[in-house]
C-alpha positions in Angstrom: 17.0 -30.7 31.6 14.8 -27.9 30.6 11.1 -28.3 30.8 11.4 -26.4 27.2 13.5 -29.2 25.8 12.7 -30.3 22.2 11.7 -33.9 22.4 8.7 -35.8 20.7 6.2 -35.8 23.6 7.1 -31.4 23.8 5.9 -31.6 20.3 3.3 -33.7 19.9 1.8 -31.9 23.4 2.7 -28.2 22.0 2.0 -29.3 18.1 -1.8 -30.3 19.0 -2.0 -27.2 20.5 -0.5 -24.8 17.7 -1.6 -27.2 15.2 -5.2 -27.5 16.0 -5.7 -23.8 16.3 -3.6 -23.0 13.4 -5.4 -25.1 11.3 -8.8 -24.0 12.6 -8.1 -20.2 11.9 -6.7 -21.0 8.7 -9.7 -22.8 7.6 -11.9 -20.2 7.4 -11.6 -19.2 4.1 -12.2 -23.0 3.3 -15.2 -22.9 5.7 -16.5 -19.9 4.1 -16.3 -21.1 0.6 -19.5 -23.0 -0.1 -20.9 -19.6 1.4 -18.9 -17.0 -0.3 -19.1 -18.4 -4.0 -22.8 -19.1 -3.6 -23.4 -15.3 -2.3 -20.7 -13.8 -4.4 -19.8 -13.5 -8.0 -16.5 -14.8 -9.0 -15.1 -11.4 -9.2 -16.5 -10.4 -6.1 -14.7 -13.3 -4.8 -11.6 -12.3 -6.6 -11.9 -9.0 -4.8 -11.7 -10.6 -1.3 -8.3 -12.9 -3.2 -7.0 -9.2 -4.2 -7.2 -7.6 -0.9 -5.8 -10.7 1.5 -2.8 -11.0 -0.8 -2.9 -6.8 -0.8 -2.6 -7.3 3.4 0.0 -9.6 3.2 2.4 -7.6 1.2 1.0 -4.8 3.4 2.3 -6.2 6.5 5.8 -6.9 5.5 6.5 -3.8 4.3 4.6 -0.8 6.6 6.4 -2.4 10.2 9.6 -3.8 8.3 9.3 -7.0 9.7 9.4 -5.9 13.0 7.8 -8.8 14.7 10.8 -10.8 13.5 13.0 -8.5 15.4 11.2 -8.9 18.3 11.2 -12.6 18.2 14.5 -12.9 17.6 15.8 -10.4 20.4 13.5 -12.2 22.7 14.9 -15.5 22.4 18.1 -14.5 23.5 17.0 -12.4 26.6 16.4 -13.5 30.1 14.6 -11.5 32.1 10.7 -10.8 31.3 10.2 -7.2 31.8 12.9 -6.8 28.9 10.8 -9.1 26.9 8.0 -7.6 27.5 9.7 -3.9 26.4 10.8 -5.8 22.9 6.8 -7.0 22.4 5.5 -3.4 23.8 7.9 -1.4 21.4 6.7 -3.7 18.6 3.0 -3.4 19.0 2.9 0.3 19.2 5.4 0.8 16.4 3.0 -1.5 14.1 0.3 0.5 15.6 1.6 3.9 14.4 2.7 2.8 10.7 -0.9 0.9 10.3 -2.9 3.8 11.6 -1.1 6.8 9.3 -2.1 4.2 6.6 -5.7 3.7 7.5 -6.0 7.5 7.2 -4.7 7.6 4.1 -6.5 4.8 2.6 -10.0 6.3 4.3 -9.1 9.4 2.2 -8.1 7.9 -1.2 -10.2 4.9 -1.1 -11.9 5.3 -4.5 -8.3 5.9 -6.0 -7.3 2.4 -4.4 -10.3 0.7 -5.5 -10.0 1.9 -9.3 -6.0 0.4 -8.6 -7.3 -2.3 -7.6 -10.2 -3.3 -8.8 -10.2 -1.5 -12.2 -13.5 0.2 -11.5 -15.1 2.2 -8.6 -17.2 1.1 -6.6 -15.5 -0.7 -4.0 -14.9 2.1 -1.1 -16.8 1.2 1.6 -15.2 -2.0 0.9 -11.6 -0.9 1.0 -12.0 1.0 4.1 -13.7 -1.7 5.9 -10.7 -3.8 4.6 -7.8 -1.8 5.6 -9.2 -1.1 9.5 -9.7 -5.0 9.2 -5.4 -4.7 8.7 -4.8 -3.1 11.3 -6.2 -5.0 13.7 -4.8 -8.1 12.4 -1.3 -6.6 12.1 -1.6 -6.1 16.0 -2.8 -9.7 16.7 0.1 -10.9 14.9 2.3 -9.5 17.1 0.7 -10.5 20.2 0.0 -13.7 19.1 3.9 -14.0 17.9 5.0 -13.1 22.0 2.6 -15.9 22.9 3.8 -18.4 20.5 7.5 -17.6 21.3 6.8 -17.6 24.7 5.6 -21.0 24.8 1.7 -19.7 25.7 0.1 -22.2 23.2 -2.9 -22.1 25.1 -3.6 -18.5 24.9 -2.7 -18.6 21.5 -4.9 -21.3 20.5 -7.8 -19.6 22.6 -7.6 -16.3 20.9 -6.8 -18.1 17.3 -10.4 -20.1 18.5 -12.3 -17.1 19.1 -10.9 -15.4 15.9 -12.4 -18.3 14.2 -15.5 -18.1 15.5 -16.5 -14.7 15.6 -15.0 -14.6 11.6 -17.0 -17.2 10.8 -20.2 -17.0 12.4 -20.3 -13.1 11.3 -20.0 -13.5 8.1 -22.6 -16.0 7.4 -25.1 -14.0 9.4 -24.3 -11.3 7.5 -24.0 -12.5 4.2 -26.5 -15.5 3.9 -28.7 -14.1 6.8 -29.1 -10.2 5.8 -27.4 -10.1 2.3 -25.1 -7.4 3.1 -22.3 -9.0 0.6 -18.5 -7.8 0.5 -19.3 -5.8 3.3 -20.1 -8.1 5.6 -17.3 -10.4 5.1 -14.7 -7.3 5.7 -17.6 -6.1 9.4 -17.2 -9.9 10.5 -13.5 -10.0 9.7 -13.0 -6.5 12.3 -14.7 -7.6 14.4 -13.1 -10.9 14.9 -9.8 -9.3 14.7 -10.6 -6.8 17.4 -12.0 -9.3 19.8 -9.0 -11.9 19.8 -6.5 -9.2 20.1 -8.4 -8.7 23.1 -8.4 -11.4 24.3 -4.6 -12.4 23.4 -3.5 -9.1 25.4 -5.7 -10.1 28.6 -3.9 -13.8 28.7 -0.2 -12.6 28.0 1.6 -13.7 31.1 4.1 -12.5 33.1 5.0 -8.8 33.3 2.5 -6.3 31.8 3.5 -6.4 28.4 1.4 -4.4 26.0 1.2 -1.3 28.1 2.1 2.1 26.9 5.8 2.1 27.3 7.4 2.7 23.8 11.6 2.4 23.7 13.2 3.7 21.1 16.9 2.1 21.9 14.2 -1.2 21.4 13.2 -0.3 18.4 16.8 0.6 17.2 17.7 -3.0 17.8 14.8 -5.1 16.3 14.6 -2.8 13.5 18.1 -3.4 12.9 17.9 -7.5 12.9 14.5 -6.9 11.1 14.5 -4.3 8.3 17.0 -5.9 6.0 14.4 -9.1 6.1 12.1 -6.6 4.0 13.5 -7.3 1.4 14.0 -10.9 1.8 10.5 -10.7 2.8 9.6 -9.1 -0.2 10.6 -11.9 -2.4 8.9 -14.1 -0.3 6.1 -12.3 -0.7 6.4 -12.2 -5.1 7.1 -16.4 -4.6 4.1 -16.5 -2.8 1.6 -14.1 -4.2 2.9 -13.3 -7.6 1.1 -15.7 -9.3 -1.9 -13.7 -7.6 -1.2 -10.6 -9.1 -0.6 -11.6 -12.7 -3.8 -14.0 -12.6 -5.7 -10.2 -11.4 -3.3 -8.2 -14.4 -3.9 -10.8 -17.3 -6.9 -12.6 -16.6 -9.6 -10.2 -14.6 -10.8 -10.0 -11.4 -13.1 -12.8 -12.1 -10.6 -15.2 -13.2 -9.0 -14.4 -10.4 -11.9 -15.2 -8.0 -11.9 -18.8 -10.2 -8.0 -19.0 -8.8 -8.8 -18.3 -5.8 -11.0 -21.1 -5.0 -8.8 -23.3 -6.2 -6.6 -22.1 -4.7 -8.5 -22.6 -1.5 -9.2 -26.0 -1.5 -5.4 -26.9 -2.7 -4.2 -25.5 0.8 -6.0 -27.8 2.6 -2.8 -30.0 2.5 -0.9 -26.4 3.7 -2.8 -26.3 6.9 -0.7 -29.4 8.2 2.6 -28.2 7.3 1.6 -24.1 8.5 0.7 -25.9 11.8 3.8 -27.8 12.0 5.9 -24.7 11.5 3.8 -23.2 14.0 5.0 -25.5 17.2 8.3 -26.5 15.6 9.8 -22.9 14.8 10.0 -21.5 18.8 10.9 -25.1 20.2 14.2 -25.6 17.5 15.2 -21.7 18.6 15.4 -22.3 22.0 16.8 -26.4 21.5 19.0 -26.1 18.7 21.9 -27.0 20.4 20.5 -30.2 21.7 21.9 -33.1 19.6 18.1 -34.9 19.7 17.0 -31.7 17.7 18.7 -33.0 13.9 17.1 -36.5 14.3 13.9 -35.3 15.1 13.6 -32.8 12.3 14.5 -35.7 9.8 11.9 -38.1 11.8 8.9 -35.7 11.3 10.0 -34.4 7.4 10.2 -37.9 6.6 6.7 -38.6 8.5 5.1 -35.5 7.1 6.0 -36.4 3.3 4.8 -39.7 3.8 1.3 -38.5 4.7 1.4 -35.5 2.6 2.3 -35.9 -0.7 -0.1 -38.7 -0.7 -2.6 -36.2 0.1 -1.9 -33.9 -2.8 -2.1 -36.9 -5.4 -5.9 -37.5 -3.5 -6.7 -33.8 -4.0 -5.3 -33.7 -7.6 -7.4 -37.0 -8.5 -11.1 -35.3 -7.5 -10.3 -32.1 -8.1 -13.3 -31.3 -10.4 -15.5 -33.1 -7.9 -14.3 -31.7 -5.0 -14.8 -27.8 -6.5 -18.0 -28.8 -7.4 -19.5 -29.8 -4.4 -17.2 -26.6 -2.2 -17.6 -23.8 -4.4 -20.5 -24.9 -7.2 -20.3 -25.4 -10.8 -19.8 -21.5 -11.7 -15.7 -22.2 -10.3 -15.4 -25.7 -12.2 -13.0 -23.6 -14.5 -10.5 -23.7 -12.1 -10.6 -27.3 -10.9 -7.3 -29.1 -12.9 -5.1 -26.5 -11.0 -5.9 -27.8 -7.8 -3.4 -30.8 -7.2 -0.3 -28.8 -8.8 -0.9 -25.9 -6.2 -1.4 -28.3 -3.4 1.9 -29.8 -4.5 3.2 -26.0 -4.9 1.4 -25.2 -0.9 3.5 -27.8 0.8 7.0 -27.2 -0.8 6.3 -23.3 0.1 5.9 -24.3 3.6 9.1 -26.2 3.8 11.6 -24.4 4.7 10.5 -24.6 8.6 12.8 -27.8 8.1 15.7 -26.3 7.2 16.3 -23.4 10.2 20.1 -22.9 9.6 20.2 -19.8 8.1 18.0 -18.1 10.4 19.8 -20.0 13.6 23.5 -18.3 12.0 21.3 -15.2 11.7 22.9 -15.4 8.2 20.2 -12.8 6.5 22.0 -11.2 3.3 22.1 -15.0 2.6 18.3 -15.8 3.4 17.7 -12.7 1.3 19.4 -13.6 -1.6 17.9 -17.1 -1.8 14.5 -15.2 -1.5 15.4 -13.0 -4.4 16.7 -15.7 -6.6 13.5 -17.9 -6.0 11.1 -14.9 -6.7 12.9 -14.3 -10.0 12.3 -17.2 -10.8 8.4 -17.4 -9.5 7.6 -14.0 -11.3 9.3 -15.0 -14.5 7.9 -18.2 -14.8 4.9 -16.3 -14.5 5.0 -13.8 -17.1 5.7 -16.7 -19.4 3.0 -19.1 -18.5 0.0 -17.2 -17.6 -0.8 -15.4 -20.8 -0.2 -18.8 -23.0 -1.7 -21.3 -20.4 -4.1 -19.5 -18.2 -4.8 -20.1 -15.0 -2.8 -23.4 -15.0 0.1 -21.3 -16.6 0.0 -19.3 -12.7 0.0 -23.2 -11.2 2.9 -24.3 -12.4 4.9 -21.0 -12.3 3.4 -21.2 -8.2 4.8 -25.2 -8.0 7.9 -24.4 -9.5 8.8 -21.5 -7.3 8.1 -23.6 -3.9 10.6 -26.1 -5.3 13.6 -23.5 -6.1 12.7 -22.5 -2.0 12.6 -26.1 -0.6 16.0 -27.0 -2.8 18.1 -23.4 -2.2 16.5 -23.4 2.0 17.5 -26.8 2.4 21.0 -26.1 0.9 22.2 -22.9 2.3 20.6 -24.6 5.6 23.0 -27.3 5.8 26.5 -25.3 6.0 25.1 -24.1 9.3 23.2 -26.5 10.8 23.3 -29.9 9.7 20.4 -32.6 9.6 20.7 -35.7 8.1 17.8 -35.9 5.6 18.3 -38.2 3.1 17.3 -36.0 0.0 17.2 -39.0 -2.3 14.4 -40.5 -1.1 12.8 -37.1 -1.0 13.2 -36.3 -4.3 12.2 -39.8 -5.7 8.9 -39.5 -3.8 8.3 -35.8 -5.4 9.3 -37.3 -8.7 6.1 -39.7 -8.0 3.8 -37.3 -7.4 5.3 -34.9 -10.5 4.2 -37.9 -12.6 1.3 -38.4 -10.9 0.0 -34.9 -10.9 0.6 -34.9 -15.2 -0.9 -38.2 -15.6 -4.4 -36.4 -14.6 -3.5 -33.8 -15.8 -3.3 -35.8 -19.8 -5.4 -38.5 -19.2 -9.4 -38.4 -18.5 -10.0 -41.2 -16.2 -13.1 -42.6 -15.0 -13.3 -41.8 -10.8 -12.2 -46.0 -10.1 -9.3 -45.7 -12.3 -8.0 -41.9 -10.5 -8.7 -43.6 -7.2 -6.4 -47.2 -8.5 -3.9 -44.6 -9.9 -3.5 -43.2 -6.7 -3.1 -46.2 -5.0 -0.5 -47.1 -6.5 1.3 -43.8 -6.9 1.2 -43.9 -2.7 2.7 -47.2 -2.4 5.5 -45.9 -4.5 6.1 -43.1 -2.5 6.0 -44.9 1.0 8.3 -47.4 -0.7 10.9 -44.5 -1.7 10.7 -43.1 1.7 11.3 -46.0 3.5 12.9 -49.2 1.8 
């Protein structure tokens, strides 16, 4: 039996791991908030929304998904000083496409930030940003060779540090010397820099991230990986769309008001990220064991029961809970909070459905992608100029639940699990109902919290009677 094998002590041992530090990194713009929207206008803090969702598109499209290559090619290979030439080729290739864009971004930066921002004014900003990208395009690849390597240690150290230098940097700069934007986008480098430091010193084995570059490497990840891009692209609109039409309809300020919303609502996200985070390498390399079905269904069926309950909690003290995180100035955006929790979790779903990516079945991944970002984008144009901000909420939930339904679908003709969808989709049907009851009805706080109550007893019922 392989000391890799997929079983519930592996995960719970890796998954604490992954899961912790995950959830840690990803917190920091949740940390950060009752410092960030006390320091920073809204539309200062719709700039810093505007440029992470500007990185993430960013990152898909300059290395063409490379990392996924590499990943993949990895997984099937052997011997480590071939692995280590598939993570090697990778970093310096992401290297090459992030640094011609730096340049060009140092030069036009005022251009970008009138793009943008709609005004100038924001250089010094955009070109700390975009060196802040690069760096953090490199850790993602190092960080993705320790993850699929199995170092969960090193990746949760250098995740850990990440966190702290992020943090602690920006609230010495921005509460302790008032530097603003700025600072957030110095601490940001120089947390970025400093863990992929770190994460190179701790990879194991052969030396990996040397200076050997391999073109017939390259030729081969690029291959598995560039028709992701545009898979990945769609993603990306499902995603980040409702981001981008918030920024073109409502303002940059409004968009700030999102964002911290938005913030709070992926607080339920963090569990399912971290999830995906320890179950997506384990599955690759055990997906042949029979165990691996039944677990999947064990922990989806766990993590819903725990979860959605979660998002109807969120969605009940919304207002308060903005309030007291990111002041009275971002109440505005409070009754979109629960809907994009609920729209956070279905995203995040699809690590529960790994069949298309296990057949390596990508035109078919792809066109799911495409079809659910239609959908996403359209839904968008519709909704956010009638209905605002909570217009971009429910175009957001209603593209995660065109992913989860198509992902698990196509998933099943290649790998089955046997999930029993109708108890899903009663408990989501709960929290649908749940989510509009606040949404219609102004209840006093011991009401929300009895409403609740008895909305999760519902859905613990449908998941396991």
């Amino acid at each position: 039996m392989s000391d890799q094998r997929l079983s519930l002590g592996r995960f719970v041992k890796d998954g604490a791991v992954y899961g912790l530090s995950t959830a840690l990194y990803r917190s920091v713009g949740l940390i950060l908030l009752p410092i960030l929207t006390r320091y920073l206008s809204p539309a200062d803090y719709g700039a810093i929304e505007l440029l992470a969702v500007a990185f993430a598109l960013l990152n898909l499209v300059l290395p063409l998904e490379v990392t996924q290559g590499m990943v993949r090619l990895q997984a099937d290979e052997k011997d480590l000083r071939r692995k280590a030439g598939y993570a090697c080729t990778a970093f310096w290739f992401t290297a090459g496409v992030f640094s011609g864009f730096a340049v060009l971004a140092w030069i036009f930066s005022g251009s970008l930030s009138q793009w943008l921002f709609g005004t100038f004014g924001y250089e010094s900003v955009v070109q700390l940003a975009v060196l802040a990208m690069a760096f953090n395009a490199l850790l993602y690849v190092v960080q993705n060779h320790l993850r699929f390597n199995l170092q969960s240690r090193a990746f949760a150290l250098s995740n850990g540090l990440l966190t702290l230098v992020t943090t602690a940097g920006s609230v010495a700069l921005i509460a302790g010397l008032s530097t603003g934007l700025i600072g957030y986008f110095i601490a940001s480098l120089g947390g970025n820099i400093i863990a992929l430091a770190l994460g190179i010193a701790m990879v194991s084995g052969p030396r990996t991230f040397g200076l050997q570059f391999d073109s017939q490497r390259l030729r081969e990840m690029l291959m598995f990986s560039a028709p992701l891009v545009l898979s990945s692209a769609a993603v990306y609109l499902t995603a980040y769309a409702d981001r981008w039409l918030v920024r073109y309809w409502l303002g940059l300020e409004s968009l700030g008001l999102y964002g911290a919303a938005f913030r709070i609502a992926s607080m339920t996200g963090l569990v399912v990220a971290s999830l995906q985070m320890a179950i997506t390498p384990i599955v690759y390399q055990n997906h042949r064991d029979p165990q691996t079905p039944l677990l999947l269904r064990t922990l989806l069926t766990c993590l819903l029961a725990a979860i959605l309950p979660a998002v109807g909690l969120l969605a009940a003290f919304s207002k308060e809970l903005v309030v007291l995180m990111a002041g009275s100035n971002f109440e505005v955006g409070a009754p979109a909070v629960g809907w994009l929790s609920l729209g956070v979790v279905l995203m995040n779903l699809y690590v529960f459905a790994p069949g298309m990516g296990l057949a390596k079945r990508t035109k078919r991944i792809a066109i799911v992608n495409v079809v659910v970002s239609g959908c996403n984008v359209t839904l968008g144009l519709v909704l956010v100029p009638t209905l605002g901000i909570m217009g971009a909420a429910l175009a957001y939930v209603a593209g995660g639940m065109a992913m989860a339904i198509l992902y698990f679908n196509g998933s099943h003709h290649f790998y089955a699990i046997p999930y029993p969808f109708h108890r899903y989709a009663a408990s989501l049907v709960t929290i649908l109902i749940l989510l509009t009851v606040y949404a219609v009805v102004d209840f006093d706080w011991s009401w929300r919290l009895a409403v609740w109550a008895i909305g999760t007893v519902v859905v613990w019922i449908a998941l396991f009677a």
